[in-house]
N, C-alpha and C positions, 0 to 999 in steps of 0.2 A: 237844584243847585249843585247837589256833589256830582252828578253826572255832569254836568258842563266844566268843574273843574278837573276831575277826571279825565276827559275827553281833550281839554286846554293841556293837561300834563303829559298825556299820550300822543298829542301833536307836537308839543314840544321838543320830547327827546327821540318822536323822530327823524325832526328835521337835523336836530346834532347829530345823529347816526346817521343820516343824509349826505352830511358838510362834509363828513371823513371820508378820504379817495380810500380806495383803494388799498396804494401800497400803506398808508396808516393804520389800515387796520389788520394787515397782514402783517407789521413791525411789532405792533401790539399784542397779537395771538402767536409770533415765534416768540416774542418777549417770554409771556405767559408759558408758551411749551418750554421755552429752556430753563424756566425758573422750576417748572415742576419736574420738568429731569433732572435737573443738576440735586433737587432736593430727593427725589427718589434715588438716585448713585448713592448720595450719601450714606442714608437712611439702610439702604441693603448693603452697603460696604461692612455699616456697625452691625447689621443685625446676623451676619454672616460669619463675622467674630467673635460674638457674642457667643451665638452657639455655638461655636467652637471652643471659648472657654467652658461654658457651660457642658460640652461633654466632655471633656478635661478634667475638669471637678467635676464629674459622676453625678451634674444636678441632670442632665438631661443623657437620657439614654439617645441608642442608636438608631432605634426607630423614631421618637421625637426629631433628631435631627436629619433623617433619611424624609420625614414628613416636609419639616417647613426647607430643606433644598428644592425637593421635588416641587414645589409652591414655587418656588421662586424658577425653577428652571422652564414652568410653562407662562410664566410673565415673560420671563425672558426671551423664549423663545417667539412670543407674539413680537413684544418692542422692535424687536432688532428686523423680523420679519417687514413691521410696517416701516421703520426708517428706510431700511433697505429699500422697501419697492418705493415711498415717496423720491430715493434718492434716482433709482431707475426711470421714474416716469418724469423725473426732471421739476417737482413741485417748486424748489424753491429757484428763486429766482438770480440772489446774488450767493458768491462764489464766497463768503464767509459764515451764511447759511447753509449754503452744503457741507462746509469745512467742519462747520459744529457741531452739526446733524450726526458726520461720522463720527466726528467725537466720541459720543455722547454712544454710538452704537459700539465703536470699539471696545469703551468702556464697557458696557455692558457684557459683550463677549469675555473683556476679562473679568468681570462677578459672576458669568454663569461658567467660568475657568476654575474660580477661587471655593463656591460651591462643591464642585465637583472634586476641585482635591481634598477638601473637608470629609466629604463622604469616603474619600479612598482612607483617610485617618483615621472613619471610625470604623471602618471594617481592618487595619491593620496600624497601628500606632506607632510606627516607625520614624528615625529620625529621617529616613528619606523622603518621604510624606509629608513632615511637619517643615523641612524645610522647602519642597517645591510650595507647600501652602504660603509658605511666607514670603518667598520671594513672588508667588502671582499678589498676594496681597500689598509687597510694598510696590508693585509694578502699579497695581489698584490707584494706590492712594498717590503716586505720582500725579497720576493719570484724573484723576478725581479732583486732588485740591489745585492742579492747576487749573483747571476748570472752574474750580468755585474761589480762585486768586487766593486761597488760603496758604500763609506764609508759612512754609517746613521749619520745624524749629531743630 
């Protein structure tokens, strides 16, 4: 008996994964990619500030923060990589999808920007330093909460 229900459940959904064309489930899976990009920007915008406070206030040294940049700068360097050739071989289909696509890659160029001027702060503490950090970071956070409709206060 559980294998016949079993087997009745497994036919089931996949006749529903059947009925979906297509573009539905392509709308569904950029849905899905843009929700988890928009949450990963975020996510690295804070944790990029973070330790930057945190080497500020002498909780985290300069190697700790020369650690988690360098982490972030070969994510980075993948994402952008793959948006970019998706965007080259022409994957998505409508012209608001490539539009986000780059978005979403710009943005990222500028957190592996904002990384990078972090690293130049902890090797020299300069107000010239801390202010190219901040002006890539409020370029960032333009860039970011328009993206995720968050209201600038």
């Amino acid at each position: 008996m559980k294998k016949i229900v079993l087997i009745c459940t497994l036919a089931i959904l996949s006749f529903n994964s059947i009925s979906q064309t297509c573009e539905e489930r392509e709308e569904k899976l950029l849905a899905t990619i843009g929700g988890v990009s928009a949450t990963m920007l975020y996510n690295t915008y804070v944790l990029i500030d973070v330790a930057k406070d945190a080497f500020l206030k002498k909780i985290y040294d300069t190697e700790k923060v020369t650690q988690l940049m360098n982490s972030q700068k070969g994510m980075f360097d993948f994402l952008i990589k793959t948006f970019e050739d998706n965007l080259k071989e022409k994957v998505f289909s409508k012209e608001d999808d490539k539009n986000f696509i780059e978005s979403i890659a710009e943005s990222i160029k500028g957190l592996k920007n904002q990384a990078a001027l972090l690293l130049k702060i902890t090797e020299d503490n300069s107000v010239s330093n801390i202010e190219a950090y901040t002006k890539q970071k409020e370029k960032n956070w333009t860039a970011i909460s328009t993206m995720l409709g968050i209201a600038e206060e």
